[in-house]
C-alpha positions as CSV (number, residue, x, y, z in Angstrom):
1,X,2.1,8.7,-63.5
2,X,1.3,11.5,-66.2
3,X,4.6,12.4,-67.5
4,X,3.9,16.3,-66.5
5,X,3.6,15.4,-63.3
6,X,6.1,13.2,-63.1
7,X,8.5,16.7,-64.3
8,X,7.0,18.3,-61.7
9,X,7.6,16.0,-58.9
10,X,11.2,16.2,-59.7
11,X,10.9,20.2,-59.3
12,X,9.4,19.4,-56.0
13,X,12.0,17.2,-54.8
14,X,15.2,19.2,-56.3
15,X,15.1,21.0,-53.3
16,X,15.4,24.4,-55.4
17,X,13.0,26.9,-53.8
18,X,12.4,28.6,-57.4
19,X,11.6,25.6,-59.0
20,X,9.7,24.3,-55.8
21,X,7.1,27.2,-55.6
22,X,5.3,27.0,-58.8
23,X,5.4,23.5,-58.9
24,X,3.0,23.2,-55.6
25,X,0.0,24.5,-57.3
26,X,0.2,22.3,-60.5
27,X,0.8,19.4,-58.8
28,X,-2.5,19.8,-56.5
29,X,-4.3,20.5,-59.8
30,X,-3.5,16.9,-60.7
31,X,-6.2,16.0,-58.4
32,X,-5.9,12.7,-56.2
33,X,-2.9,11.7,-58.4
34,X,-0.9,15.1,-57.6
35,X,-2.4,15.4,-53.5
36,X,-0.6,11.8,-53.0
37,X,3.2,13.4,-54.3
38,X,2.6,16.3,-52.0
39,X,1.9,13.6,-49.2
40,X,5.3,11.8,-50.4
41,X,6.9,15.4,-50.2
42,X,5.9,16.1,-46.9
43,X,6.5,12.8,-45.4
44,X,10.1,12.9,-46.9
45,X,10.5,16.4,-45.3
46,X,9.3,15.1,-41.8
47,X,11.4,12.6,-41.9
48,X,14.4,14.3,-42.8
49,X,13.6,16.4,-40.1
50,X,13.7,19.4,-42.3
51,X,13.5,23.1,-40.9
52,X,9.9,24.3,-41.2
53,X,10.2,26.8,-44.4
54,X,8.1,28.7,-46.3
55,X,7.6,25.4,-48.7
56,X,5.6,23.5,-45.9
57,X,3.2,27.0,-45.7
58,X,2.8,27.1,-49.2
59,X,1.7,23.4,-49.4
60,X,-0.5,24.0,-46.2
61,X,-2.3,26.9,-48.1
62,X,-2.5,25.2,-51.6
63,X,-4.3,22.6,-49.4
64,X,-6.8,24.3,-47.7
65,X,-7.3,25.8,-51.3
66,X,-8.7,22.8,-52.2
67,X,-12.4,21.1,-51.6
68,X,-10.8,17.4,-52.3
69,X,-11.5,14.5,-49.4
70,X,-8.0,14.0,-50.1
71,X,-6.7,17.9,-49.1
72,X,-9.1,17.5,-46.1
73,X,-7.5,14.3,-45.1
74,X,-4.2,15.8,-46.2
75,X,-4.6,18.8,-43.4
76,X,-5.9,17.0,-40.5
77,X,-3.0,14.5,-41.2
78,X,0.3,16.1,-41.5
79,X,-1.0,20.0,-40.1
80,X,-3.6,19.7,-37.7
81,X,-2.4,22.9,-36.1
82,X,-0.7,24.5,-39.1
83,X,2.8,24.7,-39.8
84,X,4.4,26.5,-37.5
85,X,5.4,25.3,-33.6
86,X,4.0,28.2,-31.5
87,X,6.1,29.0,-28.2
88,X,5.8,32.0,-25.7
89,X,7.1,32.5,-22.8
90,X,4.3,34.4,-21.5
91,X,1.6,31.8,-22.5
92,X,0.2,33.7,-25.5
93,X,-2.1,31.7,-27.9
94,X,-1.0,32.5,-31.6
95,X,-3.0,29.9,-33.1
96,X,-5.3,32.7,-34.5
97,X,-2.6,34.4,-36.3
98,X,-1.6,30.9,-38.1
99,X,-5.3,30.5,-39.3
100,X,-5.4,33.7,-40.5
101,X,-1.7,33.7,-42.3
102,X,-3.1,30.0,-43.6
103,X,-6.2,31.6,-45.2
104,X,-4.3,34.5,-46.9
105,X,-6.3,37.0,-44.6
106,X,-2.8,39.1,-44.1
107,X,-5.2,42.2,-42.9
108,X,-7.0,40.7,-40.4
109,X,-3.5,38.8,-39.4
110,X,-1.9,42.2,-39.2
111,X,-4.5,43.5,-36.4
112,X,-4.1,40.4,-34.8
113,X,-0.6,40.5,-34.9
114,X,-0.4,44.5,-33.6
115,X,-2.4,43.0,-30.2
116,X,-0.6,40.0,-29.5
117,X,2.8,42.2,-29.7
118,X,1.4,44.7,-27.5
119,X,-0.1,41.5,-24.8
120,X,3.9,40.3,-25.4
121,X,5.6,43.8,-24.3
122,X,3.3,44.7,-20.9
123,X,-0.3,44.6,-19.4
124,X,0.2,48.5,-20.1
125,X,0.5,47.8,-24.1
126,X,-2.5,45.9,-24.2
127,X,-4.4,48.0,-22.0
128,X,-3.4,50.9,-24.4
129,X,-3.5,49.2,-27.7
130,X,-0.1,49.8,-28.7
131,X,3.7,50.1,-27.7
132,X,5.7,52.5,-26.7
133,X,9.5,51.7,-28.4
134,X,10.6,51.3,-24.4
135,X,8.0,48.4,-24.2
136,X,9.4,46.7,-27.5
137,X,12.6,45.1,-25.7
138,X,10.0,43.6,-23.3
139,X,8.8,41.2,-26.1
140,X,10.0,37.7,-25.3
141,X,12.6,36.4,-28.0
142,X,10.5,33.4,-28.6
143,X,7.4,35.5,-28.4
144,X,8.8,37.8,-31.4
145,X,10.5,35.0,-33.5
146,X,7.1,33.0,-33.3
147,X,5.3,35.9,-34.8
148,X,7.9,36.5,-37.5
149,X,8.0,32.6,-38.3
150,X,4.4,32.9,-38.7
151,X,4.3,35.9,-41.2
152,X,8.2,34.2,-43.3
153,X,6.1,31.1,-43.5
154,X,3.2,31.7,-45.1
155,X,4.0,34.4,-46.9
156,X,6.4,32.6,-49.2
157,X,9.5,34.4,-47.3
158,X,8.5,38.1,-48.6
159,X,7.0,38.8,-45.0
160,X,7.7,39.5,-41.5
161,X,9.9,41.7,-38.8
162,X,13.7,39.6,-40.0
163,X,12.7,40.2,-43.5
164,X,11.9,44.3,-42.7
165,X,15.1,44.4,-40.7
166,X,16.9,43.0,-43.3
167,X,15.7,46.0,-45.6
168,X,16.1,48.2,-43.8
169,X,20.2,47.3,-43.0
170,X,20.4,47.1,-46.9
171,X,19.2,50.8,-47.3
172,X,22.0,51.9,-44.6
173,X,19.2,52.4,-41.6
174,X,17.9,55.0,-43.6
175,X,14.0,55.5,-43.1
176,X,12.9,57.4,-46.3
177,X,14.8,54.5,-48.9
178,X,13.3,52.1,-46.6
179,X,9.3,53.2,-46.6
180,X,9.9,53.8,-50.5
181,X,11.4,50.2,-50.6
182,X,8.3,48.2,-48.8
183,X,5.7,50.1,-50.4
184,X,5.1,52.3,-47.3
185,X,5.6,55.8,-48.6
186,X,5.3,57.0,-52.0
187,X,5.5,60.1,-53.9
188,X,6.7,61.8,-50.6
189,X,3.2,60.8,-49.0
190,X,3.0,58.0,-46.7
191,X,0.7,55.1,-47.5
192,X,-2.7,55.3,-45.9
193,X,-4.4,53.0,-43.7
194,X,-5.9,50.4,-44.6
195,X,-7.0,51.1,-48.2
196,X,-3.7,52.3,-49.7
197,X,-1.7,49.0,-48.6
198,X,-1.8,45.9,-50.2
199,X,-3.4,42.6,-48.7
200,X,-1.5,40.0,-50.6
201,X,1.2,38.4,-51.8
202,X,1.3,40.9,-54.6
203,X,2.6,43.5,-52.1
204,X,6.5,43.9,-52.1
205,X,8.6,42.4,-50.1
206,X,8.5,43.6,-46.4
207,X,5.3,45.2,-47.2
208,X,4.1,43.2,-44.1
209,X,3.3,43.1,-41.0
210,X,2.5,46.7,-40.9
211,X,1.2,46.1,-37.2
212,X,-0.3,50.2,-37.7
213,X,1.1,51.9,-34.2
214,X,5.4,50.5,-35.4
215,X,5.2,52.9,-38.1
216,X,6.7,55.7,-35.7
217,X,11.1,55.2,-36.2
218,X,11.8,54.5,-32.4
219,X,9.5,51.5,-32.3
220,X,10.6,50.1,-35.3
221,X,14.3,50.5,-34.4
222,X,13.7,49.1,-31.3
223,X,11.9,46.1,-32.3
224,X,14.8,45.3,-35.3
225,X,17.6,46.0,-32.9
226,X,15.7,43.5,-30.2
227,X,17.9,40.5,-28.9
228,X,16.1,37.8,-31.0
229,X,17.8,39.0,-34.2
């Protein structure tokens, strides 16, 4: 094995999440060689029975990255239906949102998520296209923490509801430090939608899921002060 990636598959394996995350990508570039230590990688992690993380949604991604027989084989094998176990207790399919989150396509994600919260709360949310902060404690816990599992996953950990919430305690509850902080207000105007937010992983932390119709305080209080937290 080329020594680099031989330094790199120790990085993998150290089990130290900043050493971990660059190391994906430079291992897949290895080609065949590199695709078979991820395989050992995730093989060691399923058998460990290790917690699903952010690691095993980075390595999904960097895999569907790639136009190798060897990714291909890699995806059908280990993630035929991504990363993430998907439970509701109202029968919602999220599988859409995982494809989505998979492919990077956090916009399109973020519309899909704003519906499936709203088919969560009530057949009044859905009718209306979006939730009234009395509606939010009607969200299922398994319903919300499979959403917000969704966005930690594949958004190395700088996404979702828990990581928002988490903000927003830091800040004291206080809504103006906390827009400023996720990148959803700035220079005393509020970001506009869609154009003015940012797509990507380049977006700070909590930047995502906007999920448009939260943005008033109630709803967003009442879906971070929700049981499943």
């Amino acid at each position: 094995m080329d020594t680099k990636l031989t330094a790199l598959k120790d990085k993998l394996f150290s089990g130290k999440e900043g050493q971990q995350l660059p190391a994906i990508a430079e291992i897949a570039s290895f080609g065949d060689e590199g695709l078979q230590v991820l395989d050992e990688f995730i093989q060691t992690r399923k058998s460990a029975n290790t917690e699903v993380s952010w690691i095993d949604g980075k390595i999904h991604q960097t895999l569907l990255q790639s136009d190798l027989p060897k990714a291909i084989e890699l995806v059908q094998l280990h993630y035929p239906n991504g990363v993430v176990t998907l439970r509701s207790d109202k029968a919602i399919d999220y599988q859409q949102i995982q494809i989505l989150l998979a492919k990077q396509e956090f916009e399109e994600a973020d519309r899909l998520t704003s519906k499936k919260l709203c088919e969560a709360a009530s057949v009044d949310a859905l009718a209306r296209g979006w939730l009234y902060f009395t509606e939010a404690k009607s969200i299922p816990i398994n319903d919300l923490l499979t959403i917000n599992q969704l966005w930690l996953v594949y958004s190395e950990g700088k996404f979702g509801f828990s990581v928002q919430r988490k903000i927003w305690l830091s800040v004291g509850k206080g809504w103006d430090k906390f827009w400023l902080k996720i990148g959803w207000k700035k220079d005393g105007s509020f970001t506009r939608y869609p154009n003015e937010f940012i797509w990507s992983l380049e977006a700070p932390r909590g930047h995502l899921p906007l999920s448009n119709q939260l943005r008033g305080n109630k709803t967003m209080q009442a879906i971070f002060s929700h049981p499943a937290w």
